[in-house]
Biotite code that builds the C-alpha atoms (Angstrom):
import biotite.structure as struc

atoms = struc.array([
    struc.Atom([-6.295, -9.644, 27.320], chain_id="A", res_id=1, res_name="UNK", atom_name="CA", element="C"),
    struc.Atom([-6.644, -7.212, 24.417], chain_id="A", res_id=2, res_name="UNK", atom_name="CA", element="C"),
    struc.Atom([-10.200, -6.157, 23.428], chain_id="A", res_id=3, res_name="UNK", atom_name="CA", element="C"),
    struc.Atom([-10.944, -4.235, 20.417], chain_id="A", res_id=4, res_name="UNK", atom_name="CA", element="C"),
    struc.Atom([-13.820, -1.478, 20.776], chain_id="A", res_id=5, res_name="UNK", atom_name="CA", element="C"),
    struc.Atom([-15.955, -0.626, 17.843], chain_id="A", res_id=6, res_name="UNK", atom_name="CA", element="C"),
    struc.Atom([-17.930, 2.691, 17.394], chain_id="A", res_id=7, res_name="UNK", atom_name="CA", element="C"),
    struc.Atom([-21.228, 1.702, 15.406], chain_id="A", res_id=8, res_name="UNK", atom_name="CA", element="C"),
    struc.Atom([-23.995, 4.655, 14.504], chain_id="A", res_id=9, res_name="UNK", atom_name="CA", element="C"),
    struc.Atom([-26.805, 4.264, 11.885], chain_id="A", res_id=10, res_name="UNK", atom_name="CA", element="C"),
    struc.Atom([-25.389, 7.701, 10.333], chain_id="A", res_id=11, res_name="UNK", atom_name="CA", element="C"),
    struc.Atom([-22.121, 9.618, 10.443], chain_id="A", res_id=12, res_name="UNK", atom_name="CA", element="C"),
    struc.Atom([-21.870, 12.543, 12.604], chain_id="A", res_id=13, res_name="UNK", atom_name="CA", element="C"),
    struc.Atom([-22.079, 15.963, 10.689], chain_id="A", res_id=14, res_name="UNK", atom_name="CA", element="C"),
    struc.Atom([-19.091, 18.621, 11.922], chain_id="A", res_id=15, res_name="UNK", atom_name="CA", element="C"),
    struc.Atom([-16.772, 18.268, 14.773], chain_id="A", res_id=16, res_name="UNK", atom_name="CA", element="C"),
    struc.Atom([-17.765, 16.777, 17.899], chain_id="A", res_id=17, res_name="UNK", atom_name="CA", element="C"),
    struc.Atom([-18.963, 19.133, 20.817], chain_id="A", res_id=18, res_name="UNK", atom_name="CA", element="C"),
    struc.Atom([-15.641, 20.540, 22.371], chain_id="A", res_id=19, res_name="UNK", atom_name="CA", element="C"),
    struc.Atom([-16.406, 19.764, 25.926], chain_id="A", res_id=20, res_name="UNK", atom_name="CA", element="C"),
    struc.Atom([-16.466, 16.041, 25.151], chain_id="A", res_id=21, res_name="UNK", atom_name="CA", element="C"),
    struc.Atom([-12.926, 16.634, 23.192], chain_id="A", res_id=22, res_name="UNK", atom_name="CA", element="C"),
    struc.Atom([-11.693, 18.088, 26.021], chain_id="A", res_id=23, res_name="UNK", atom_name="CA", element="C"),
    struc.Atom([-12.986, 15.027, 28.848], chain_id="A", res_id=24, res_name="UNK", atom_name="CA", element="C"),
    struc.Atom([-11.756, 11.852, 26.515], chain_id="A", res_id=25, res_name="UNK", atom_name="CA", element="C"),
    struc.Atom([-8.752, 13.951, 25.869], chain_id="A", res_id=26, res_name="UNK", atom_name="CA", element="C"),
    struc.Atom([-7.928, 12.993, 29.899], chain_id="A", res_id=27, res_name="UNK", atom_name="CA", element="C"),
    struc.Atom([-9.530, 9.902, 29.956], chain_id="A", res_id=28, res_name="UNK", atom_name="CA", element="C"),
    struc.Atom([-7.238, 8.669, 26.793], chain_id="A", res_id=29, res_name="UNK", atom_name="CA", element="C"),
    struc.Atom([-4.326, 10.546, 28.717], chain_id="A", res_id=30, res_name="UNK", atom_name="CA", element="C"),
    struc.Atom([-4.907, 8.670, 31.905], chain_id="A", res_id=31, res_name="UNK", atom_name="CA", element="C"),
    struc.Atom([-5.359, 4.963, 29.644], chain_id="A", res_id=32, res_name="UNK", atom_name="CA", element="C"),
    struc.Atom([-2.354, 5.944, 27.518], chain_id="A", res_id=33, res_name="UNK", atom_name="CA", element="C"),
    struc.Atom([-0.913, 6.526, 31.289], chain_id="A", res_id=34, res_name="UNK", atom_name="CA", element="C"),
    struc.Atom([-1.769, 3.463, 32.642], chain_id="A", res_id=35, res_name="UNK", atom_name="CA", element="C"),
    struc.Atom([-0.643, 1.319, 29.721], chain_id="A", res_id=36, res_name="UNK", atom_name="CA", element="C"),
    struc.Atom([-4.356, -0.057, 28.532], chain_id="A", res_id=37, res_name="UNK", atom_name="CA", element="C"),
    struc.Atom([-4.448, 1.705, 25.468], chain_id="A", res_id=38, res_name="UNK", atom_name="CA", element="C"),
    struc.Atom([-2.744, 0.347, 22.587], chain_id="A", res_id=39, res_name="UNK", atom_name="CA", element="C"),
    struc.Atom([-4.593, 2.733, 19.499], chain_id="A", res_id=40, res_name="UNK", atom_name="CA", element="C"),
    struc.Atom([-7.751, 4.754, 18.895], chain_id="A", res_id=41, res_name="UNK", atom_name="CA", element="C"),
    struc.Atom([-8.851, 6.780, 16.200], chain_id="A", res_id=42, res_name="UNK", atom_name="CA", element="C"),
    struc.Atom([-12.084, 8.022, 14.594], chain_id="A", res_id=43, res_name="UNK", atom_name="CA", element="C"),
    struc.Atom([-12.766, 7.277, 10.757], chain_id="A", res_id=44, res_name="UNK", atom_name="CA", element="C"),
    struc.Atom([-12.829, 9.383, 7.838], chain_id="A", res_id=45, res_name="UNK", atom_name="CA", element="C"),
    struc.Atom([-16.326, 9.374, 6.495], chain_id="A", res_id=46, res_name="UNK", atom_name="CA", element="C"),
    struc.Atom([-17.924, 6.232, 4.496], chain_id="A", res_id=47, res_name="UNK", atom_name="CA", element="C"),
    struc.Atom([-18.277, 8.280, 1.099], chain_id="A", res_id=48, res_name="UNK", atom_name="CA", element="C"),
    struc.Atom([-13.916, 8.033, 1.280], chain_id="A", res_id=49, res_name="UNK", atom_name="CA", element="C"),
    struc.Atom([-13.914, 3.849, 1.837], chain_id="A", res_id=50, res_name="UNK", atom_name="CA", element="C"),
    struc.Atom([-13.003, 1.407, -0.638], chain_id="A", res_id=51, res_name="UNK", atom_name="CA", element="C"),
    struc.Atom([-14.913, -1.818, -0.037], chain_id="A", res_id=52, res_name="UNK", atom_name="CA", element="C"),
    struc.Atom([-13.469, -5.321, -2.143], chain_id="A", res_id=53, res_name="UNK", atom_name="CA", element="C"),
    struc.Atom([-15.413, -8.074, -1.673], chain_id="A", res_id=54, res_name="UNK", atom_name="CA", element="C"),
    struc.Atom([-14.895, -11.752, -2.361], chain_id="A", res_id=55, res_name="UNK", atom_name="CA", element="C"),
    struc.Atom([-17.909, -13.538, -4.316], chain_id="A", res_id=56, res_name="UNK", atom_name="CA", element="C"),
    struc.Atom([-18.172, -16.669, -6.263], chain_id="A", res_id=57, res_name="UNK", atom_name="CA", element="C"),
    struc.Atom([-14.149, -16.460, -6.369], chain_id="A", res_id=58, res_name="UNK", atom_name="CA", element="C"),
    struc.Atom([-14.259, -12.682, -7.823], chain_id="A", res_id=59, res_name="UNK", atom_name="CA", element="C"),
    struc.Atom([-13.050, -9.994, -6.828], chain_id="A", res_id=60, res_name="UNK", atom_name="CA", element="C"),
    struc.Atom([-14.996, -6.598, -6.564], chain_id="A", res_id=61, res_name="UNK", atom_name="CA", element="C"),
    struc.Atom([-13.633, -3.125, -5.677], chain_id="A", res_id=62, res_name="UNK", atom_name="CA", element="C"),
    struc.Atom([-16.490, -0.544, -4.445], chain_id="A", res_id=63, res_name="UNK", atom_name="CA", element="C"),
    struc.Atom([-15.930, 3.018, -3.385], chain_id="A", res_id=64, res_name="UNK", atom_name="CA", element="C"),
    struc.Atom([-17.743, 4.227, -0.741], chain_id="A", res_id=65, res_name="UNK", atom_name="CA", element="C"),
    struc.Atom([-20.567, 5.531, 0.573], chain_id="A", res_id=66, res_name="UNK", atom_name="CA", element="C"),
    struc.Atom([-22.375, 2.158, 0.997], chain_id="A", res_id=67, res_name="UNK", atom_name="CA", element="C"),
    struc.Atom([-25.670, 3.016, 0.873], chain_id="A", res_id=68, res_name="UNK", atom_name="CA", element="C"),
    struc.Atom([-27.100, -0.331, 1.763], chain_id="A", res_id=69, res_name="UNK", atom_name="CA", element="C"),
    struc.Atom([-25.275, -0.618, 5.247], chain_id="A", res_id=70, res_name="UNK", atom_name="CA", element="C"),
    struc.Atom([-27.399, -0.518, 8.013], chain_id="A", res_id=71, res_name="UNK", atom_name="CA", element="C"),
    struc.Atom([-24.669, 0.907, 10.416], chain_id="A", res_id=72, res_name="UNK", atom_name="CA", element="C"),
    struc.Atom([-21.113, 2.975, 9.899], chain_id="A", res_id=73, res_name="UNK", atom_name="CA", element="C"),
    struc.Atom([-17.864, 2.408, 11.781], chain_id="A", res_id=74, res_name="UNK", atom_name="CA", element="C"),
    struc.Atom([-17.072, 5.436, 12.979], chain_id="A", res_id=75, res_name="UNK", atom_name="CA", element="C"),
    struc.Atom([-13.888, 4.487, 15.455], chain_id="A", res_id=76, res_name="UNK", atom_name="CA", element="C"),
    struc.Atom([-12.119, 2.496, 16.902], chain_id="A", res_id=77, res_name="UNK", atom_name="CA", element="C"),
    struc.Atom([-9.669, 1.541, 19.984], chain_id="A", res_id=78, res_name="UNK", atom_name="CA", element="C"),
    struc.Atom([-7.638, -0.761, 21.124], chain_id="A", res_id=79, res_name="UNK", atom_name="CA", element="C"),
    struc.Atom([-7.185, -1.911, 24.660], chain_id="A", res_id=80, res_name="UNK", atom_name="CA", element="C"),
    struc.Atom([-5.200, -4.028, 27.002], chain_id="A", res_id=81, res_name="UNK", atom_name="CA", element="C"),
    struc.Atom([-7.136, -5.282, 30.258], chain_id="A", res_id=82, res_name="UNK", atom_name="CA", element="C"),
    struc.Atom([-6.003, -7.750, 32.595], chain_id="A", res_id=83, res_name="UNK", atom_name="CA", element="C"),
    struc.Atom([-10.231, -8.723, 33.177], chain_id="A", res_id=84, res_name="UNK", atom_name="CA", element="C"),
    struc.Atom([-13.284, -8.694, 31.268], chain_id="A", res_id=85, res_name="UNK", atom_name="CA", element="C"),
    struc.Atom([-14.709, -6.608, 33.869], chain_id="A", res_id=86, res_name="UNK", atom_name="CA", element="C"),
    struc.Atom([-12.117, -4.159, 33.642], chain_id="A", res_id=87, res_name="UNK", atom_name="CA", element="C"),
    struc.Atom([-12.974, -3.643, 29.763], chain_id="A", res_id=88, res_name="UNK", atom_name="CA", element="C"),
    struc.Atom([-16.594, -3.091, 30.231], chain_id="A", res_id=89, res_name="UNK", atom_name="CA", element="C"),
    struc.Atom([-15.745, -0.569, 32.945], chain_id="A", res_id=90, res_name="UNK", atom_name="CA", element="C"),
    struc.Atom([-13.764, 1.042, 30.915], chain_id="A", res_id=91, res_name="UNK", atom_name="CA", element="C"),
    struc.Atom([-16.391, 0.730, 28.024], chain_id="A", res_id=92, res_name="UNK", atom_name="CA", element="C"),
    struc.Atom([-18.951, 2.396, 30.113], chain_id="A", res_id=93, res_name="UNK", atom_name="CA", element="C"),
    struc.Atom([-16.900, 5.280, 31.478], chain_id="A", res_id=94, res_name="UNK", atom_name="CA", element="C"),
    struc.Atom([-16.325, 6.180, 27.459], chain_id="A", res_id=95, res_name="UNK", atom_name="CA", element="C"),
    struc.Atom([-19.961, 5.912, 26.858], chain_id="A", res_id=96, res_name="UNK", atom_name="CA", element="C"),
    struc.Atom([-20.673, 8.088, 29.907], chain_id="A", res_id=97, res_name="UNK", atom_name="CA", element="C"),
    struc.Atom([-18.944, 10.938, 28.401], chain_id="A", res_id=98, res_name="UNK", atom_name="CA", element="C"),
    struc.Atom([-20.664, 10.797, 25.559], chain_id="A", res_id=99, res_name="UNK", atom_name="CA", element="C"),
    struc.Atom([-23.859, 10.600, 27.397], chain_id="A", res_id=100, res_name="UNK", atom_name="CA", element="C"),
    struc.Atom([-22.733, 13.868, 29.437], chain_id="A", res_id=101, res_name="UNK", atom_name="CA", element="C"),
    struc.Atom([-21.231, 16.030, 26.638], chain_id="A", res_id=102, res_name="UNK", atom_name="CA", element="C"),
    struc.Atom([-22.814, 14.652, 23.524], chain_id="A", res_id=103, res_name="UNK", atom_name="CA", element="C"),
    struc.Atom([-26.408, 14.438, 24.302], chain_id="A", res_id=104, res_name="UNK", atom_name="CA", element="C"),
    struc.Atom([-27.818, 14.287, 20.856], chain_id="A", res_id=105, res_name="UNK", atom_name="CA", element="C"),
    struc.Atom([-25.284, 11.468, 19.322], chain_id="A", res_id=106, res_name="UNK", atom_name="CA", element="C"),
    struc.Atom([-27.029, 8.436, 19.137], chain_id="A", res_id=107, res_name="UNK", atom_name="CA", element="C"),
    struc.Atom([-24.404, 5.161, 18.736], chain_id="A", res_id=108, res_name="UNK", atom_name="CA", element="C"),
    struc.Atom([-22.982, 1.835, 19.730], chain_id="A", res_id=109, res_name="UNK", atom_name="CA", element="C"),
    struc.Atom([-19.991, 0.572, 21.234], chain_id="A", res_id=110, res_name="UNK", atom_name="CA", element="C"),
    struc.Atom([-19.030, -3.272, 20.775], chain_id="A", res_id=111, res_name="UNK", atom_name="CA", element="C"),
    struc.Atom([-16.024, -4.961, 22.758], chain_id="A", res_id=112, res_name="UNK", atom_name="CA", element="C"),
    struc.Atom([-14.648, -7.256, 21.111], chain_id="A", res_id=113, res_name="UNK", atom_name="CA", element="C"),
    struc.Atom([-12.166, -9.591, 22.875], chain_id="A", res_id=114, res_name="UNK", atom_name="CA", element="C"),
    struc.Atom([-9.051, -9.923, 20.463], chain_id="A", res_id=115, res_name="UNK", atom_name="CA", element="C"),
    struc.Atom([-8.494, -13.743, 19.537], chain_id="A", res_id=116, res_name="UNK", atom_name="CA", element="C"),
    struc.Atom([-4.817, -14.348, 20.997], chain_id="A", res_id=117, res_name="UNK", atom_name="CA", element="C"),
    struc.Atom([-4.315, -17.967, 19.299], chain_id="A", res_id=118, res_name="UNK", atom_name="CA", element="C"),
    struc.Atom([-5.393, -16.181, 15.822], chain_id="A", res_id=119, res_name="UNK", atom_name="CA", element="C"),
    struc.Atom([-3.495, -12.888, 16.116], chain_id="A", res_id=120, res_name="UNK", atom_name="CA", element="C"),
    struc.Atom([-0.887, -12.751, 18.853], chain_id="A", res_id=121, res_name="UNK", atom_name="CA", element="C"),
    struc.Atom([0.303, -9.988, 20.840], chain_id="A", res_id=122, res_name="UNK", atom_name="CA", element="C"),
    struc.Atom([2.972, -8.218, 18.349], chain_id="A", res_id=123, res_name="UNK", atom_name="CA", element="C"),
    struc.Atom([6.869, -9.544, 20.264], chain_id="A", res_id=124, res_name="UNK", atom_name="CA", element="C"),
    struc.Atom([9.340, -6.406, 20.715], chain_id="A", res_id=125, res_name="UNK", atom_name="CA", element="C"),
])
């Protein structure tokens, strides 16, 4: 199963993150990336450098970024292939754990997300 983990925080995180946690996930995605669970990750570039197009009343709208009236910012993602649900959330919490340890001040979410496989199947090689 392929589950889809999304970084949520009420603000985006001013300068780079704290090098000790760079250097932990830097193993931990080494050791995924190893074991064949990770598919992709990536942090985002900040909100003020989105484009937003929405679909109302059958128009279309482009918006550029920052959106002030969000509530929360995507601030990463990653993409993972488990063969349980429990796996995934074990996973899930070992990430947060390092964040716990070697970021102390960020404040954020992570939602799983399992991916839909009869909506968006697993790319064939």
């Amino acid at each position: 199963m392929r589950y889809l983990y999304l970084i949520q925080q009420e603000k985006e995180f001013q300068g780079p993150p704290p090098a000790r946690l760079m250097e932990e996930m830097g193993k931990l995605m080494g050791r995924r990336i190893a074991e064949g669970s990770l598919i992709d990750t990536a942090g985002l570039t900040p909100s003020a450098q989105a484009v937003r197009v929405t679909l109302k009343r059958g128009q279309l709208n482009v918006m550029d970024g920052p959106f002030t009236e969000s509530k929360e910012v995507v601030g990463g993602y990653a993409f993972f292939k488990f063969d349980t649900r429990e796996q995934a959330i074990e996973a899930l919490m070992e990430f947060m754990e390092l964040h716990r340890l070697y970021a102390e001040d960020w404040e954020f979410a992570c939602e799983m997300r399992e991916i839909n496989e009869h909506t968006n199947p697993e790319p064939q090689n």
